[in-house]
mmCIF file of the N, C-alpha and C atoms, coordinates in Angstrom:
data_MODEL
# 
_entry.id   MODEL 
# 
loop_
_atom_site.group_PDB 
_atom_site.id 
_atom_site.type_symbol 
_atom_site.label_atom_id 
_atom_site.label_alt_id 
_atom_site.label_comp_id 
_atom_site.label_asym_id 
_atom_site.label_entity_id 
_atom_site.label_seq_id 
_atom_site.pdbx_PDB_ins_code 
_atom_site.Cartn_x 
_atom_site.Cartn_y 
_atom_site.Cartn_z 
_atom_site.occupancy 
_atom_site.B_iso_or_equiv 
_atom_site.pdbx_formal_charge 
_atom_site.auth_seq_id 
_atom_site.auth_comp_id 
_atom_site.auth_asym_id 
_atom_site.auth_atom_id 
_atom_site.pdbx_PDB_model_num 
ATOM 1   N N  . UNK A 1 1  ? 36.841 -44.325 -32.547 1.00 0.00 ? 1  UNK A N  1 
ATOM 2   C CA . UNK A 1 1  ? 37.128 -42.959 -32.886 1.00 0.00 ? 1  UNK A CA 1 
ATOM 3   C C  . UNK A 1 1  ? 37.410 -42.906 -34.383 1.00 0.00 ? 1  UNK A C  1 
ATOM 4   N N  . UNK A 1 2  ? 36.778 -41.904 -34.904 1.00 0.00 ? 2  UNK A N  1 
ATOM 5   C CA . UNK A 1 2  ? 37.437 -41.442 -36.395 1.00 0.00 ? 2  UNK A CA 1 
ATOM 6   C C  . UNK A 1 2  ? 38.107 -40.347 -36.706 1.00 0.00 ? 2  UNK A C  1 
ATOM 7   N N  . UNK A 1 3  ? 39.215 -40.925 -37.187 1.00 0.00 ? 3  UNK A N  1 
ATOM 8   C CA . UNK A 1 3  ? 40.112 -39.124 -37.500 1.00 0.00 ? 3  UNK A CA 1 
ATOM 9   C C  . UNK A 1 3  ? 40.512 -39.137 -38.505 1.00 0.00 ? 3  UNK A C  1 
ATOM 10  N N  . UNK A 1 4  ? 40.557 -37.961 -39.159 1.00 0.00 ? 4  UNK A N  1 
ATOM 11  C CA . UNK A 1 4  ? 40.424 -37.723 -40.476 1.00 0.00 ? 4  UNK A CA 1 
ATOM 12  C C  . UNK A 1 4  ? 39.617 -39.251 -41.144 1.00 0.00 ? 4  UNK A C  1 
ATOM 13  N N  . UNK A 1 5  ? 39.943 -39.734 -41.933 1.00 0.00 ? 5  UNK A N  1 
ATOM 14  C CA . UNK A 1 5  ? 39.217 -41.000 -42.925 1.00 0.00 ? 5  UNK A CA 1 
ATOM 15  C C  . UNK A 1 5  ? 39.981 -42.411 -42.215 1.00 0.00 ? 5  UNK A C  1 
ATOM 16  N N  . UNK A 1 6  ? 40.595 -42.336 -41.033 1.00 0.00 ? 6  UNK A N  1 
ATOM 17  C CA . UNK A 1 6  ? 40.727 -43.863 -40.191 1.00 0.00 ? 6  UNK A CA 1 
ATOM 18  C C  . UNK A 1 6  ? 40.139 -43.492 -39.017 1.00 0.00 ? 6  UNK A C  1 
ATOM 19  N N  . UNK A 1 7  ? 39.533 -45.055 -38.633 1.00 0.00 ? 7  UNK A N  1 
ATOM 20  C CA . UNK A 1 7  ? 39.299 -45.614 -37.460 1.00 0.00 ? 7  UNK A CA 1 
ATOM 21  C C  . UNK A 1 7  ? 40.218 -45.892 -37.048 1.00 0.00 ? 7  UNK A C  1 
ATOM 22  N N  . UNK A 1 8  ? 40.244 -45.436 -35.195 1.00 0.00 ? 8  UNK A N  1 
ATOM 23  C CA . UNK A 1 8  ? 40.845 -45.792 -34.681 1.00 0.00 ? 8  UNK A CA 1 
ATOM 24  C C  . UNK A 1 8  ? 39.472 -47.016 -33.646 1.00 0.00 ? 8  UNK A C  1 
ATOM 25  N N  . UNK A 1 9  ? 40.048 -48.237 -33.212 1.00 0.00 ? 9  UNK A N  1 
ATOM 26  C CA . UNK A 1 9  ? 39.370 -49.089 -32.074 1.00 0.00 ? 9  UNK A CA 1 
ATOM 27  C C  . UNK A 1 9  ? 40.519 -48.941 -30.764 1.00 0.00 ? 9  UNK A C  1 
ATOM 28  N N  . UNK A 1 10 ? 39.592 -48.005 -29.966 1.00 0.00 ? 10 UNK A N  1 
ATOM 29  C CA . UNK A 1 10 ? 40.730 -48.377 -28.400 1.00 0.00 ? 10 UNK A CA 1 
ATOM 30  C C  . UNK A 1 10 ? 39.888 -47.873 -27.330 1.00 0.00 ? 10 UNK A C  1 
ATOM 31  N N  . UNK A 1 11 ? 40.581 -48.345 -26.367 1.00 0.00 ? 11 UNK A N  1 
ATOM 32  C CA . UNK A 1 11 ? 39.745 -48.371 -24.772 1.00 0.00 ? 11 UNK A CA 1 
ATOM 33  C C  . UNK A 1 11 ? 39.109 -46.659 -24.370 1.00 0.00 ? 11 UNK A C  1 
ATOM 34  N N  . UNK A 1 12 ? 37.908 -47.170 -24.222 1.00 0.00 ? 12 UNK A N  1 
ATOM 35  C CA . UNK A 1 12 ? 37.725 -45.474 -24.128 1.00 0.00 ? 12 UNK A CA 1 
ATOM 36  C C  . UNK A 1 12 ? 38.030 -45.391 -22.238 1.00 0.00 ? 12 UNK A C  1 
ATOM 37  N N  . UNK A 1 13 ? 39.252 -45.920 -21.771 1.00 0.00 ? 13 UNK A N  1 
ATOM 38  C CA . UNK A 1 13 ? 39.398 -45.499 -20.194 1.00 0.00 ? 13 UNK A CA 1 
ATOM 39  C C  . UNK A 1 13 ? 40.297 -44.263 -19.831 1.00 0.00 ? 13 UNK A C  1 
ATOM 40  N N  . UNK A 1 14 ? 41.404 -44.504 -21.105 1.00 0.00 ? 14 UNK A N  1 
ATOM 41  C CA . UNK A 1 14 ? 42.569 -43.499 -20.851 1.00 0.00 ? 14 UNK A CA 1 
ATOM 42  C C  . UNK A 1 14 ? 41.199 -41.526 -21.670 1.00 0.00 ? 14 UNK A C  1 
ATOM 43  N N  . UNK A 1 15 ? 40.776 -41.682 -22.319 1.00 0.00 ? 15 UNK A N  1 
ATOM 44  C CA . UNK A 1 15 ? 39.748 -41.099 -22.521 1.00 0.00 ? 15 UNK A CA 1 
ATOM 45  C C  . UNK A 1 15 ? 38.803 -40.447 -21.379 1.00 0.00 ? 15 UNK A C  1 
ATOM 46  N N  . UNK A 1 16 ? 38.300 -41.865 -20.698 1.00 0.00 ? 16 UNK A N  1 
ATOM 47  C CA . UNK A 1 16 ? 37.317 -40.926 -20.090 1.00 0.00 ? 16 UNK A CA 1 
ATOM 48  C C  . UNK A 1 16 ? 38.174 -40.574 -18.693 1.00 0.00 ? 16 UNK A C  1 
ATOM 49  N N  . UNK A 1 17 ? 38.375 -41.289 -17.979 1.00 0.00 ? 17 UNK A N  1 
ATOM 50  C CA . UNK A 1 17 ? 39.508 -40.800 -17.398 1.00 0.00 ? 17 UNK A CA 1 
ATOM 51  C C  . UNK A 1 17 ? 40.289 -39.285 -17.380 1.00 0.00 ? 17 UNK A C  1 
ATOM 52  N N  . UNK A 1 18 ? 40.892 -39.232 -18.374 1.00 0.00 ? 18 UNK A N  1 
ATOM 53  C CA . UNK A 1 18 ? 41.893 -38.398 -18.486 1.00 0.00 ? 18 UNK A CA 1 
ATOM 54  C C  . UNK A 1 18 ? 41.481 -36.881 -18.924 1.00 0.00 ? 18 UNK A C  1 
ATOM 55  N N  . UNK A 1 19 ? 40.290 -36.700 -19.625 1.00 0.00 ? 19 UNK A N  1 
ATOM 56  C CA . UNK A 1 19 ? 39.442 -35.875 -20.151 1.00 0.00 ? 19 UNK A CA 1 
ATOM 57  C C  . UNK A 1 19 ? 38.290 -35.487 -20.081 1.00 0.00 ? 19 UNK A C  1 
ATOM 58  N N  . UNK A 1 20 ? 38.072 -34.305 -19.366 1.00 0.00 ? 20 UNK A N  1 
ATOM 59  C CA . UNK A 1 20 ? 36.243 -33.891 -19.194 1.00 0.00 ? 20 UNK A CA 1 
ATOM 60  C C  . UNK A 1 20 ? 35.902 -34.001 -20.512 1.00 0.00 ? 20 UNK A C  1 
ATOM 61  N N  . UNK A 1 21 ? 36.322 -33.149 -21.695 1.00 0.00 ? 21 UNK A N  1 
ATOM 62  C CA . UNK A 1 21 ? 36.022 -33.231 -23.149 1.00 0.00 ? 21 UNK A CA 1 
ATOM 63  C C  . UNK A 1 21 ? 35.200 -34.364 -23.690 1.00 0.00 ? 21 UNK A C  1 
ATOM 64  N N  . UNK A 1 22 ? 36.431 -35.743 -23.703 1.00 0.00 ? 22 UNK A N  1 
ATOM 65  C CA . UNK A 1 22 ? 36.527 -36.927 -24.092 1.00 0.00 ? 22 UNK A CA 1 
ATOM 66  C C  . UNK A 1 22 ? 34.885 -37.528 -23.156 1.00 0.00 ? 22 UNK A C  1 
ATOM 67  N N  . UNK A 1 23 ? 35.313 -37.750 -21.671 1.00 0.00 ? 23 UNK A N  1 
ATOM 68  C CA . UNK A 1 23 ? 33.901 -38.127 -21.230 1.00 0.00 ? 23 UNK A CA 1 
ATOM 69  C C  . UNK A 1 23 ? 32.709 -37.511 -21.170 1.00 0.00 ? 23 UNK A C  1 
ATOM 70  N N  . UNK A 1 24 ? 32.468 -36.156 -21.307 1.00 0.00 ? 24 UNK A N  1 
ATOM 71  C CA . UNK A 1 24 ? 31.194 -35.899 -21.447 1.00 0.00 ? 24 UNK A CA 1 
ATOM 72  C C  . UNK A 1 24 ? 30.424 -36.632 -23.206 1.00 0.00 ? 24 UNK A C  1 
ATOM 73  N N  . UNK A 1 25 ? 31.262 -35.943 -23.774 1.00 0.00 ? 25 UNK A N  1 
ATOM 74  C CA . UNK A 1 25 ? 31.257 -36.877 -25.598 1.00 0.00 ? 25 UNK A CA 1 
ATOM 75  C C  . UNK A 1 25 ? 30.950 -38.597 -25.611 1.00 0.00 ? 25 UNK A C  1 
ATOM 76  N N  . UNK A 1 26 ? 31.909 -38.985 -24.890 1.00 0.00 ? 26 UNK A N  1 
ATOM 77  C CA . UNK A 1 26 ? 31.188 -40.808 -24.348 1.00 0.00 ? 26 UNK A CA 1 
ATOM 78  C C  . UNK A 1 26 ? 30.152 -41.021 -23.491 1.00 0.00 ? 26 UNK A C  1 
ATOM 79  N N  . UNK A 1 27 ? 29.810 -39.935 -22.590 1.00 0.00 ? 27 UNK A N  1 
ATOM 80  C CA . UNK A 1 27 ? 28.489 -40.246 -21.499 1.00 0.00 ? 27 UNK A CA 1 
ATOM 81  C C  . UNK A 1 27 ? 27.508 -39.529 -22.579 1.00 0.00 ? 27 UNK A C  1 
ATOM 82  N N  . UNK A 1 28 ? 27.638 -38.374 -23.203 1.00 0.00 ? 28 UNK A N  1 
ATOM 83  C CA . UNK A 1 28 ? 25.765 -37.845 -24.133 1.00 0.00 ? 28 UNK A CA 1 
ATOM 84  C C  . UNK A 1 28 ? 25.473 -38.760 -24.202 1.00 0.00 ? 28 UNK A C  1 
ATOM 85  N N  . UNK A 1 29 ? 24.074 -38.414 -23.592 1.00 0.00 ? 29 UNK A N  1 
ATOM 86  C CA . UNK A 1 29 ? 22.972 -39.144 -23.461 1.00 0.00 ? 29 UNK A CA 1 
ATOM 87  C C  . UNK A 1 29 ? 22.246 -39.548 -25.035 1.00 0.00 ? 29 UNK A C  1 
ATOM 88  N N  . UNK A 1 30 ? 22.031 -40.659 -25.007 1.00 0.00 ? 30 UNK A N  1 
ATOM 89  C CA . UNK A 1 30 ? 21.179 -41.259 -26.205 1.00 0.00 ? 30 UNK A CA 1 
ATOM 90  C C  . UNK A 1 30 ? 20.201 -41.600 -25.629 1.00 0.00 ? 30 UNK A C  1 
ATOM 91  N N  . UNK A 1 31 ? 19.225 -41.388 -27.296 1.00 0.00 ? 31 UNK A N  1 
ATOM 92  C CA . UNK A 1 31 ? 17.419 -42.609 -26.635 1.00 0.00 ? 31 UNK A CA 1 
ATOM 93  C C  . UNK A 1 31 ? 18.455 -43.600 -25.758 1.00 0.00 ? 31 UNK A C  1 
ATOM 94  N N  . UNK A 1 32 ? 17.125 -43.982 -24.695 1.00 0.00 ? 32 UNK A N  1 
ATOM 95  C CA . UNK A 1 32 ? 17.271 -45.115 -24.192 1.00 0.00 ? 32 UNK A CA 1 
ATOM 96  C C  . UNK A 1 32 ? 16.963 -46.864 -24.831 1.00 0.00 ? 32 UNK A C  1 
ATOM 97  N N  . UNK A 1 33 ? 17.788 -47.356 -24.890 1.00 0.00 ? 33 UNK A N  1 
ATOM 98  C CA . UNK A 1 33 ? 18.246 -48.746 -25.402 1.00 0.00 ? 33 UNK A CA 1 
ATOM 99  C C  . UNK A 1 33 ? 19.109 -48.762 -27.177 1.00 0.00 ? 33 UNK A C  1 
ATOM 100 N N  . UNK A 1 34 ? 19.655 -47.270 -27.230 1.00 0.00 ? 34 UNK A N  1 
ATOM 101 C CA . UNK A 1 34 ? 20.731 -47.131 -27.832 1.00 0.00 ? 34 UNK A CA 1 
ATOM 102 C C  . UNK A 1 34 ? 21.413 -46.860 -27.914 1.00 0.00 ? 34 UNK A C  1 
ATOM 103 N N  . UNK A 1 35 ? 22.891 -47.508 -28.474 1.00 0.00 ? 35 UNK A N  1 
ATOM 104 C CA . UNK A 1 35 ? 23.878 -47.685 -27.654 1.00 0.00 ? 35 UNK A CA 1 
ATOM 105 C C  . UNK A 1 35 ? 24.814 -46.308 -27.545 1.00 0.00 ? 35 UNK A C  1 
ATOM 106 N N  . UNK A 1 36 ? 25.839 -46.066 -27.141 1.00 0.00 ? 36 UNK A N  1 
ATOM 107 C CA . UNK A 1 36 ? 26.338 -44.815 -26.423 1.00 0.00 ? 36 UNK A CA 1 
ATOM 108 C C  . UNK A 1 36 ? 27.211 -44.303 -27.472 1.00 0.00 ? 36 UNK A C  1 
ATOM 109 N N  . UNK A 1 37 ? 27.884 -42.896 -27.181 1.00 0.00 ? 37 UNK A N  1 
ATOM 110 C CA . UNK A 1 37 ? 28.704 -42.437 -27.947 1.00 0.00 ? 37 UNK A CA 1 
ATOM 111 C C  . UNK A 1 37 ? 29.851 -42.977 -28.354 1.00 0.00 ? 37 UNK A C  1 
ATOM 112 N N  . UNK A 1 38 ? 30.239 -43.583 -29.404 1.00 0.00 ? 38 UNK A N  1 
ATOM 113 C CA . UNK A 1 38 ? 32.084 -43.983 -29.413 1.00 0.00 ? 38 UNK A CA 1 
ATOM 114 C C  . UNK A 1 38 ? 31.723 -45.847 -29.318 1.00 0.00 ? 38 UNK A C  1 
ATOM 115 N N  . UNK A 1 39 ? 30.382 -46.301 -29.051 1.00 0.00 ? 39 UNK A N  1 
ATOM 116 C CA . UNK A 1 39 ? 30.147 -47.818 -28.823 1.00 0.00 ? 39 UNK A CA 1 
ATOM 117 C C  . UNK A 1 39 ? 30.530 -48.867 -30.050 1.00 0.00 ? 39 UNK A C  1 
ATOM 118 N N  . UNK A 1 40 ? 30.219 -47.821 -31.363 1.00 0.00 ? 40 UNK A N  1 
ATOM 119 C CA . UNK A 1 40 ? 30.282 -48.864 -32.577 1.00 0.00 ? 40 UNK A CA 1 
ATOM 120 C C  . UNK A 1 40 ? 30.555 -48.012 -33.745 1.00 0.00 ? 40 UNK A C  1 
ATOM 121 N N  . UNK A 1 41 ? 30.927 -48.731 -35.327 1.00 0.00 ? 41 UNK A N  1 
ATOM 122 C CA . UNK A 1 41 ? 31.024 -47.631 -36.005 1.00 0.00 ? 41 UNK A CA 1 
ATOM 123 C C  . UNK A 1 41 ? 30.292 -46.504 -36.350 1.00 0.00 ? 41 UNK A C  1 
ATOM 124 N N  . UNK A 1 42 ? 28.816 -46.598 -36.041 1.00 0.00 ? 42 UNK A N  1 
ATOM 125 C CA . UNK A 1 42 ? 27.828 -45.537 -36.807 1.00 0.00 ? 42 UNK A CA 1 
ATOM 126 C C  . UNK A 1 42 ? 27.676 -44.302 -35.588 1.00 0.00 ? 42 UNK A C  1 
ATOM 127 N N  . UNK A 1 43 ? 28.338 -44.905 -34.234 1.00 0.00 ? 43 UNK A N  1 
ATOM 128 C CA . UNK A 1 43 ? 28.355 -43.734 -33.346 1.00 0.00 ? 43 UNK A CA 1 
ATOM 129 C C  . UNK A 1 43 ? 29.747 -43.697 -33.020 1.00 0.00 ? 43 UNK A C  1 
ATOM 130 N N  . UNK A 1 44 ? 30.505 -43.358 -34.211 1.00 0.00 ? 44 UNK A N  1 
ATOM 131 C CA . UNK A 1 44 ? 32.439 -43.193 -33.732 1.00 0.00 ? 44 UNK A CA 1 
ATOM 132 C C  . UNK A 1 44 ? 32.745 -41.758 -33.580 1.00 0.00 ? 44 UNK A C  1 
ATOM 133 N N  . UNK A 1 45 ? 33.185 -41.123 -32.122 1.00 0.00 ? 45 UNK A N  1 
ATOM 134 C CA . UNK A 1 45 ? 33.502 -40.174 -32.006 1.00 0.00 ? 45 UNK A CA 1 
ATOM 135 C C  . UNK A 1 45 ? 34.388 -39.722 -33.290 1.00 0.00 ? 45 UNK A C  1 
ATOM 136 N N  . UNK A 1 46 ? 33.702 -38.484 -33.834 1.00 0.00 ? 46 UNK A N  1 
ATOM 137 C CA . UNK A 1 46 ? 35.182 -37.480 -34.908 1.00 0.00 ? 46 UNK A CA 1 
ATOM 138 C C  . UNK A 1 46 ? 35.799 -37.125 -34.484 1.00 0.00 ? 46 UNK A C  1 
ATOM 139 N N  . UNK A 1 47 ? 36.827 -37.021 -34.510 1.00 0.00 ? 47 UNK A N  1 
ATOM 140 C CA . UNK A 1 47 ? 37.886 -35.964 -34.159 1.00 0.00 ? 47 UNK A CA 1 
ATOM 141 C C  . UNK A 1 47 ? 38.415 -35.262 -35.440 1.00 0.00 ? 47 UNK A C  1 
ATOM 142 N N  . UNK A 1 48 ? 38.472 -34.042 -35.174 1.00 0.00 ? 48 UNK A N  1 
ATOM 143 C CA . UNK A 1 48 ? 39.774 -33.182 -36.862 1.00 0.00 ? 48 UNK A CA 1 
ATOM 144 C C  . UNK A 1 48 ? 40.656 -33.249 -36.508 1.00 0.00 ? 48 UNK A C  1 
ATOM 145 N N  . UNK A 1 49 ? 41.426 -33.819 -35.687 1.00 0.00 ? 49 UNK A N  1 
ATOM 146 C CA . UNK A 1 49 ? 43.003 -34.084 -35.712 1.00 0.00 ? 49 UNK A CA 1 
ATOM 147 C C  . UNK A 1 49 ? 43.403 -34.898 -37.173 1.00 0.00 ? 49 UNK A C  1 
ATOM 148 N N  . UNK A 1 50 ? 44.675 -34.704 -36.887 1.00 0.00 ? 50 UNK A N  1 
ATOM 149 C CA . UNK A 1 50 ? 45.178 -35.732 -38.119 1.00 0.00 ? 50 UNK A CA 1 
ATOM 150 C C  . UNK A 1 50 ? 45.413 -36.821 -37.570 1.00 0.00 ? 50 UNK A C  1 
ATOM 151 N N  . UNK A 1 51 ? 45.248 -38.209 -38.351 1.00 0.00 ? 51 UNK A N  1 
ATOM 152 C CA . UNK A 1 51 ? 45.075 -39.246 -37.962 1.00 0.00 ? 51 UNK A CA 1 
ATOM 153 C C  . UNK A 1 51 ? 47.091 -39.420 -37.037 1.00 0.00 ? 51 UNK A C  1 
ATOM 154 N N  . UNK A 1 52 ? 47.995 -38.809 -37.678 1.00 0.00 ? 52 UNK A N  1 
ATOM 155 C CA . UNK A 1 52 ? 49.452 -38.988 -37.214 1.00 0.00 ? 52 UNK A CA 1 
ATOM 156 C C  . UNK A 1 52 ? 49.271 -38.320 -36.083 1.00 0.00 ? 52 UNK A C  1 
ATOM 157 N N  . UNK A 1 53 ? 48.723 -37.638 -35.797 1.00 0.00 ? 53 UNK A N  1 
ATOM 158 C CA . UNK A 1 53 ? 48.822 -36.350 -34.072 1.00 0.00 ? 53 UNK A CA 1 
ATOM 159 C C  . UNK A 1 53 ? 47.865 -37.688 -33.264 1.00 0.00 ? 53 UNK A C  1 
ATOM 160 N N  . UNK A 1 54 ? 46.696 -38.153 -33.807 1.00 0.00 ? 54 UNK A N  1 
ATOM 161 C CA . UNK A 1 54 ? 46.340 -38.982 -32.838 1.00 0.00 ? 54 UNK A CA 1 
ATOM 162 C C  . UNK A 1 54 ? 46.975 -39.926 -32.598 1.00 0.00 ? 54 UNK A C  1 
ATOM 163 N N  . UNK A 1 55 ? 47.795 -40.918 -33.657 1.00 0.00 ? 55 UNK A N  1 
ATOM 164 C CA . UNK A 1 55 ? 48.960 -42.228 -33.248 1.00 0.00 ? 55 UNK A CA 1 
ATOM 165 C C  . UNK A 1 55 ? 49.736 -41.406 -32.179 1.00 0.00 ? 55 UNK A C  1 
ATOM 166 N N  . UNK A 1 56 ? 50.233 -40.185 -31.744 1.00 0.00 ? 56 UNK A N  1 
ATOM 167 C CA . UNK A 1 56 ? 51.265 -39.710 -31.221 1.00 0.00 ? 56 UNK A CA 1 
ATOM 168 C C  . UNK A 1 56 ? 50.617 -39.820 -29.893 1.00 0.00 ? 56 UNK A C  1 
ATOM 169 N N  . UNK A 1 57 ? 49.092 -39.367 -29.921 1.00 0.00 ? 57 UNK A N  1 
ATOM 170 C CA . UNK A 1 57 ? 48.682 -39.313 -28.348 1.00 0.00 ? 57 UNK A CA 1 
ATOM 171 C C  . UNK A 1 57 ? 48.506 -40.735 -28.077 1.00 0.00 ? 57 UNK A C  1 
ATOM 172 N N  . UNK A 1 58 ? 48.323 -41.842 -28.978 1.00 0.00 ? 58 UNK A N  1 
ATOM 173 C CA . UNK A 1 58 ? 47.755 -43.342 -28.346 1.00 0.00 ? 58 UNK A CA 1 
ATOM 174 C C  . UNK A 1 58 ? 49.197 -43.839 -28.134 1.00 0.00 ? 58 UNK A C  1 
ATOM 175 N N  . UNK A 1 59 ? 50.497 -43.362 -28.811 1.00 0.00 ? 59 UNK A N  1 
ATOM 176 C CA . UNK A 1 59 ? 51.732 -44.075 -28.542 1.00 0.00 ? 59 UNK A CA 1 
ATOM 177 C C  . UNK A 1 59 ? 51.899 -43.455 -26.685 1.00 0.00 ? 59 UNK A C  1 
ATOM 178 N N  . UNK A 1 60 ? 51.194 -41.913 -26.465 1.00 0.00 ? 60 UNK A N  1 
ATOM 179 C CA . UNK A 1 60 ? 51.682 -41.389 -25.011 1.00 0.00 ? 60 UNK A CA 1 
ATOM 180 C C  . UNK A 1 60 ? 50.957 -42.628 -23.732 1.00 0.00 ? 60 UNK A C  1 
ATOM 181 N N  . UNK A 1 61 ? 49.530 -42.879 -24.319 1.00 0.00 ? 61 UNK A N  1 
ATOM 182 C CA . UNK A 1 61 ? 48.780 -43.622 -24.121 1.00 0.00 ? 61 UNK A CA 1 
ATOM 183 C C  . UNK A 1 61 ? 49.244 -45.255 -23.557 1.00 0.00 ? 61 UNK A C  1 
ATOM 184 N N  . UNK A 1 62 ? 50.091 -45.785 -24.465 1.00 0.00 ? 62 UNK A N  1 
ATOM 185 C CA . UNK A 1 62 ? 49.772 -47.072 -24.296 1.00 0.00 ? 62 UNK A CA 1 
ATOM 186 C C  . UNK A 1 62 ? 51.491 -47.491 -24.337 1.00 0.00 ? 62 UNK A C  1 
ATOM 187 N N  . UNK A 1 63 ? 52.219 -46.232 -24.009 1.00 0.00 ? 63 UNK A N  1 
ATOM 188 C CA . UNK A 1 63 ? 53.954 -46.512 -23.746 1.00 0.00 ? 63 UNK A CA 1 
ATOM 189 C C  . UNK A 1 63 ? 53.849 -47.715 -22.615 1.00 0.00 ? 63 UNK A C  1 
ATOM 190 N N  . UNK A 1 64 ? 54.525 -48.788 -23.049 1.00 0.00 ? 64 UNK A N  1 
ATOM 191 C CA . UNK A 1 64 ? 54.515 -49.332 -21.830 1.00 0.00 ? 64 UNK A CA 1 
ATOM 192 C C  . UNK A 1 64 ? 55.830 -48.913 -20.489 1.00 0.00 ? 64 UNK A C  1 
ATOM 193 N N  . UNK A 1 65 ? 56.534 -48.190 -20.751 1.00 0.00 ? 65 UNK A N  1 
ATOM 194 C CA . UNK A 1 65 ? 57.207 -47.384 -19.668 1.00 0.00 ? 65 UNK A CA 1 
ATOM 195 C C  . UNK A 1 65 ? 56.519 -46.579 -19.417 1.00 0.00 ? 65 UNK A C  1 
ATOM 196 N N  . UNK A 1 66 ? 55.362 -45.989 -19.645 1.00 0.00 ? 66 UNK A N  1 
ATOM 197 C CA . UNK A 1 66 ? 54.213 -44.888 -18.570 1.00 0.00 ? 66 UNK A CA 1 
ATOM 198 C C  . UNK A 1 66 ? 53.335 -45.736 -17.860 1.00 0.00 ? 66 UNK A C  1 
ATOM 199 N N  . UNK A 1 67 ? 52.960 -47.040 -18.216 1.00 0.00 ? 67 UNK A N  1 
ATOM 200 C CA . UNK A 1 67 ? 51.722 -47.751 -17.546 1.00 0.00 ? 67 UNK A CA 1 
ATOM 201 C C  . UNK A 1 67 ? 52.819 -48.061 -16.345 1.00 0.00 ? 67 UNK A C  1 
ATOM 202 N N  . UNK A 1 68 ? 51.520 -47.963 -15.676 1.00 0.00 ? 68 UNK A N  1 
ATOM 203 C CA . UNK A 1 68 ? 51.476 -48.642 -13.928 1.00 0.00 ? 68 UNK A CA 1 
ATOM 204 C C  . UNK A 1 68 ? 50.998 -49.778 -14.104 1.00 0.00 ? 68 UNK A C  1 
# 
């Protein structure tokens, strides 16, 4: 993912999972035998959030008192 001018690298499960938004954006369809939305840097989902609002959703993300 890119927000504002950082990369973020993280699991796109809590993503697709958690979000029609998020997974339809990771399933668009590409030519076939290239690789998918969000796979590498030259296909990194944007986001216009600010890069601090997104640390806030990956801290909701990856609290380890919310994981099961």
């Amino acid at each position: 993912m890119e927000v504002g001018n950082e990369r973020f690298r993280v699991h796109r499960y809590f993503f697709e999972h958690e979000s029609k938004v998020f997974r339809e954006e990771i399933e668009r369809s590409t030519a076939p035998g290239q690789p998918r939305q969000g796979d590498n840097d030259s296909t990194a989902i944007v986001l216009k959030d600010s890069p601090k609002d997104f640390e806030k959703l990956l801290g909701f993300f990856y609290n380890p008192s919310v994981l099961i």
